[in-house]
C-alpha positions as CSV (number, residue, x, y, z in Angstrom):
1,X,-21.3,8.0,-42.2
2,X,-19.3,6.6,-39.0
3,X,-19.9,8.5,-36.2
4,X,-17.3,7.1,-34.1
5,X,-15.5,8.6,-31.9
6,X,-12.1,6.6,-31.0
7,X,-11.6,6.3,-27.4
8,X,-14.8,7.1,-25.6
9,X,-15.9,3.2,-26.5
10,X,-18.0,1.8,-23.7
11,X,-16.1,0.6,-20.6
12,X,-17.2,-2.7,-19.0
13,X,-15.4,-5.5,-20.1
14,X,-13.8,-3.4,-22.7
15,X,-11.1,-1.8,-19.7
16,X,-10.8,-4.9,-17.5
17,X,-7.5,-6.1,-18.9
18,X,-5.7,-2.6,-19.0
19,X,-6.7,-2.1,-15.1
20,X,-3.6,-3.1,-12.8
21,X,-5.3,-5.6,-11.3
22,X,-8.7,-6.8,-11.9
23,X,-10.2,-10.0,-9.7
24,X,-12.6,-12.7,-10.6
25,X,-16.8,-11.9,-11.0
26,X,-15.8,-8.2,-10.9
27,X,-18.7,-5.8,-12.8
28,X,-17.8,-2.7,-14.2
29,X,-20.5,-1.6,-16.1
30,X,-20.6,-0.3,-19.8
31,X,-21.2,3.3,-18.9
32,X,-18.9,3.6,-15.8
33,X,-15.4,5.7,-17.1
34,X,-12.0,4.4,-15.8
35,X,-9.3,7.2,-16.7
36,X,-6.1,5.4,-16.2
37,X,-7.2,2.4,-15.7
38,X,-3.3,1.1,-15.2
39,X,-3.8,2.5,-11.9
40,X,-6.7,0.9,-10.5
41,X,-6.9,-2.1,-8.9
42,X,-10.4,-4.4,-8.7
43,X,-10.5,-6.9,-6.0
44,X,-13.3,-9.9,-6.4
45,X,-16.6,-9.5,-6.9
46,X,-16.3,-5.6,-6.8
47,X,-18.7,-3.7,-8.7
48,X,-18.5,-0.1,-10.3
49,X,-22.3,0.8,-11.5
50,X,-23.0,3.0,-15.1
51,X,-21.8,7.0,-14.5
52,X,-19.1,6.3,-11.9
53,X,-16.1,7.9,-12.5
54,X,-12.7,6.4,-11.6
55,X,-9.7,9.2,-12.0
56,X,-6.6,6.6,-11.3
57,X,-4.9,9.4,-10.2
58,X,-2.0,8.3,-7.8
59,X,-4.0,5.1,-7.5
60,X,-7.0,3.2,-6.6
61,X,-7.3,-0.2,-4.3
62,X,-11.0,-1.0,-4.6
63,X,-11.3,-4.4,-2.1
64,X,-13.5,-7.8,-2.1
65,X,-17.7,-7.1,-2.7
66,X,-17.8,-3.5,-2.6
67,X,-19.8,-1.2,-4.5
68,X,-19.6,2.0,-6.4
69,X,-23.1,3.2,-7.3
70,X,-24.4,5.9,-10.0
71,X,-22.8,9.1,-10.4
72,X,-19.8,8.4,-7.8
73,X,-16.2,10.1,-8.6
74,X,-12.8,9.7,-7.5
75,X,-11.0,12.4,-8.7
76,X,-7.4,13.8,-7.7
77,X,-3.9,12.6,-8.2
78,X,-3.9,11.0,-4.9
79,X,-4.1,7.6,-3.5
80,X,-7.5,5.7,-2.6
81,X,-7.8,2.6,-0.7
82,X,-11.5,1.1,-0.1
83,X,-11.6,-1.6,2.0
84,X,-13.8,-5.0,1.5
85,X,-17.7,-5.1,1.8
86,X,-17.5,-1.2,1.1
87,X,-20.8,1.0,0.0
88,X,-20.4,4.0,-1.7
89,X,-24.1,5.5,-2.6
90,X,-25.1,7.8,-5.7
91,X,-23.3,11.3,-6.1
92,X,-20.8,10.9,-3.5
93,X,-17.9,12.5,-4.6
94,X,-14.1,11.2,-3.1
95,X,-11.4,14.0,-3.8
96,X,-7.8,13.0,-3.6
97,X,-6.7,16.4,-4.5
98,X,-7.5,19.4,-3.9
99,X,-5.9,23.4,-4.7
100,X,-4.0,25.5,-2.6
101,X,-5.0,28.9,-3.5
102,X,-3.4,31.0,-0.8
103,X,-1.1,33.3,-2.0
104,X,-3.3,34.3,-5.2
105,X,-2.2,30.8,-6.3
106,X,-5.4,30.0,-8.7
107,X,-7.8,26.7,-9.0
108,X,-6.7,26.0,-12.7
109,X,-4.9,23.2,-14.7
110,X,-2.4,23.7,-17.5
111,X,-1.3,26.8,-16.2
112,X,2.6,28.7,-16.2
113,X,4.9,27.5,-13.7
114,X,4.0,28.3,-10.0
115,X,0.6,30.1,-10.7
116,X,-1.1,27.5,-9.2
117,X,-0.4,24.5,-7.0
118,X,-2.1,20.9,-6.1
119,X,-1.9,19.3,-2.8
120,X,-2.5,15.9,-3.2
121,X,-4.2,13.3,-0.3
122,X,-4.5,9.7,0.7
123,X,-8.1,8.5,1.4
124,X,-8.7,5.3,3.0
125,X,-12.1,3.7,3.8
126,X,-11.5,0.2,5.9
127,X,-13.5,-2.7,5.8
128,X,-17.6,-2.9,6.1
129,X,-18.0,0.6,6.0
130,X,-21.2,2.6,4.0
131,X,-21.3,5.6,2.8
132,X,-25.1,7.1,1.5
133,X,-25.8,9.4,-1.1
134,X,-24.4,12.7,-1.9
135,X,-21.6,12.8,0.7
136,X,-18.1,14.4,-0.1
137,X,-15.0,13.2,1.2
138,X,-11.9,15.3,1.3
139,X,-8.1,14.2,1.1
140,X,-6.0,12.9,4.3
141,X,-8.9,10.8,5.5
142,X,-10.0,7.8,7.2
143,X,-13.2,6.0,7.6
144,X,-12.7,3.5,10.1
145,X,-13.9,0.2,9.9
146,X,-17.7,-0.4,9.7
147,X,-18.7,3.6,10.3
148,X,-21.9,4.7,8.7
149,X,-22.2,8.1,6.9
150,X,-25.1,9.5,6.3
151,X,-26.7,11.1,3.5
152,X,-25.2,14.7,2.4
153,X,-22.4,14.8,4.6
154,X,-19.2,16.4,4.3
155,X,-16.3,14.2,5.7
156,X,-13.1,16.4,6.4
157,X,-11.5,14.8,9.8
158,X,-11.2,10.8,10.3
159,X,-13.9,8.9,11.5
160,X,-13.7,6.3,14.2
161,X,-14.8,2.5,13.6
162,X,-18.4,1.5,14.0
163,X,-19.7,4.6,14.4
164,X,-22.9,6.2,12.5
165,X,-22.0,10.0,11.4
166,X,-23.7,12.9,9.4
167,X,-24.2,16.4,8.5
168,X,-21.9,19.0,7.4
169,X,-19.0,19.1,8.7
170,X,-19.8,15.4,9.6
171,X,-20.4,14.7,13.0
172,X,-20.6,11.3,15.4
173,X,-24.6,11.2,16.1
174,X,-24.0,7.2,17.5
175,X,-22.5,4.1,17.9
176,X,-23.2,0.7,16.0
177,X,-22.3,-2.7,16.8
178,X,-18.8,-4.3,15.9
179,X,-20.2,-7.3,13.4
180,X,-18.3,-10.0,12.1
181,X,-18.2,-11.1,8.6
182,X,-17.7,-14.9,7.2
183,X,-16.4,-14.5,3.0
């Protein structure tokens, strides 16, 4: 008996010539999920570890060395842009969209014309910047260059370059030290 099921085959190499652009020595592991994969863009040497989860959504720009780790999600028909040298720890979750449910709109898909309503963001994460474990980042945000965020922290405001921030909301606990990269 086949017990096949057509089109949850494993990802990895299997989705690299349906992304939009994929770069040279770039990983996506077998167990990592790409949903419209037309839509995402992989610079070189990226890597996107087993049980992330890529929604291409209004697009994703994931830049030069940068890492998704296990259990990370974009999700949202918005845009995402990560920059180069990028960490993004286990379980973080990065939500390009989000529901508006004033109004008794309601927090469901597929429903009847104007019973419920998306609002849709931009994310952007610049160059050299790490994110730990567990954090969620909302829509309309950027991380600027080389910040730090720490473990379990909510990120719903921008955040400044080179700084180290954490808790929830996410808050600037220090600075760090502009460093310059040679690729």
């Amino acid at each position: 008996m086949d017990y096949t099921i057509k089109g949850i085959e494993f990802m990895g190499d299997n989705v690299k010539d349906r992304l939009k652009y994929c770069g040279k020595g770039v990983r996506v592991h077998p167990l990592a999920k790409i949903y419209k994969p037309e839509m995402v863009e992989l610079d070189d040497y990226s890597v996107i570890a087993d049980f992330v989860f890529l929604w291409g959504g209004g697009g994703i720009k994931i830049g030069k060395y940068s890492k998704m780790t296990w259990h990370t999600l974009i999700e949202g028909d918005g845009k995402t842009n990560i920059g180069d040298r990028v960490f993004i720890g286990p379980g973080t979750k990065i939500i390009t969209g989000l529901y508006d449910y004033k109004d008794g709109l309601r927090m469901v898909d597929n429903l009847p014309e104007g019973q419920a309503r998306a609002i849709r963001g931009t994310i952007v994460i610049q160059n050299d910047v790490s994110v730990s474990a567990n954090c969620v980042i909302l829509p309309n945000i950027t991380i600027g260059e080389g910040a730090v965020v720490g473990a379990n922290s909510l990120v719903k405001t921008d955040l400044e370059p080179w700084g180290v921030y954490a808790g929830n909301p996410v808050r600037k606990i220090a600075d760090r030290s502009k460093i310059t990269f040679n690729d």
